[in-house]
C-alpha positions in Angstrom: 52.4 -23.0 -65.5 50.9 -23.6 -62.0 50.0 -26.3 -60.0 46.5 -26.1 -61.0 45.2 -28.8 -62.6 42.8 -28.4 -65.6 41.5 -30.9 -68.0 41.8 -34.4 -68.1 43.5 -35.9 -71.8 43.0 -39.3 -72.0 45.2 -41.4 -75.0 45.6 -45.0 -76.0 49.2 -46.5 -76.4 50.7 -49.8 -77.0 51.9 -51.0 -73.9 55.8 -51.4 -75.1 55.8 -47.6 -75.5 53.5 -46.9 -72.0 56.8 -49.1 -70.5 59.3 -47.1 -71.8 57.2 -43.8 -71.1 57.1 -45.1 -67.6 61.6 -46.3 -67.3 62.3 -42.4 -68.6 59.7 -40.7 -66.0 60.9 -43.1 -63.0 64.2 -42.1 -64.0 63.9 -38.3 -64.0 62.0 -38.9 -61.3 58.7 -37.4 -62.2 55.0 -38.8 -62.5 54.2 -40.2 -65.7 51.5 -37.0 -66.8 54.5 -34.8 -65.6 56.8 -36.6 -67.9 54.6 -36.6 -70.8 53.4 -32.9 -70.4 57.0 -31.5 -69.8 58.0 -33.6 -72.7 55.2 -32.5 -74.8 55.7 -28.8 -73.8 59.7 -29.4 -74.5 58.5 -30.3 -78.1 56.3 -27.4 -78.4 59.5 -25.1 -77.4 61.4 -26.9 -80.3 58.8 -26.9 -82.9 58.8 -22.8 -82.4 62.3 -22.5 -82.3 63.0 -24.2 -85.7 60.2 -21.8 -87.2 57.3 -23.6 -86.9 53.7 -21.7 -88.2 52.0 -23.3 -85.4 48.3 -22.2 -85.2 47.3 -21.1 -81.4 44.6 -23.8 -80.0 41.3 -23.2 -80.8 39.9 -21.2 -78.0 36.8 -22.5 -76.0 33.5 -21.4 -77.4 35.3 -21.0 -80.7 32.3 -20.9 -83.6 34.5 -23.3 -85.9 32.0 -25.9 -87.0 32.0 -29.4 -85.3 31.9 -32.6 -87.5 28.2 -33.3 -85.3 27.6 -30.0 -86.6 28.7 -29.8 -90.7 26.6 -33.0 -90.2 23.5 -31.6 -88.9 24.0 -28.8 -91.5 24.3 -31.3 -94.4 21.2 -32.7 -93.4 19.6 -29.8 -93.0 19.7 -28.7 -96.8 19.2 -32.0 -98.5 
């Protein structure tokens, strides 16, 4: 993983959690993104390890239907 930095992720947590999210990165001393997207990787790592059937992420451009779109399509045909 470089250095590069890609997309933006934004989330909404309870403060408690965003404290204690901030004590474990302060103490490994990382940033709090770099905490949460090693820790999120770390997870990922586990999940496959123990045999997880993960499905890849979409890829962008994918032609799965959007909920705007099954929508639109619904409309469509009534």
């Amino acid at each position: 993983m470089g250095g590069m930095k890609a997309e933006r992720v934004q989330l909404r947590i309870e403060p408690e959690l965003k404290a204690v999210f901030m004590h474990a990165a302060k103490f490994n001393r990382q940033s709090l993104s770099r905490f949460l997207i090693e820790s999120g990787r770390l997870g990922v790592e586990a999940a496959r390890r123990n045999g997880s059937r993960m499905k890849p992420a979409p890829k962008p451009g994918d032609a799965r239907r959007t909920r705007r779109g099954t929508a639109e399509a619904e409309g469509a045909g009534a």
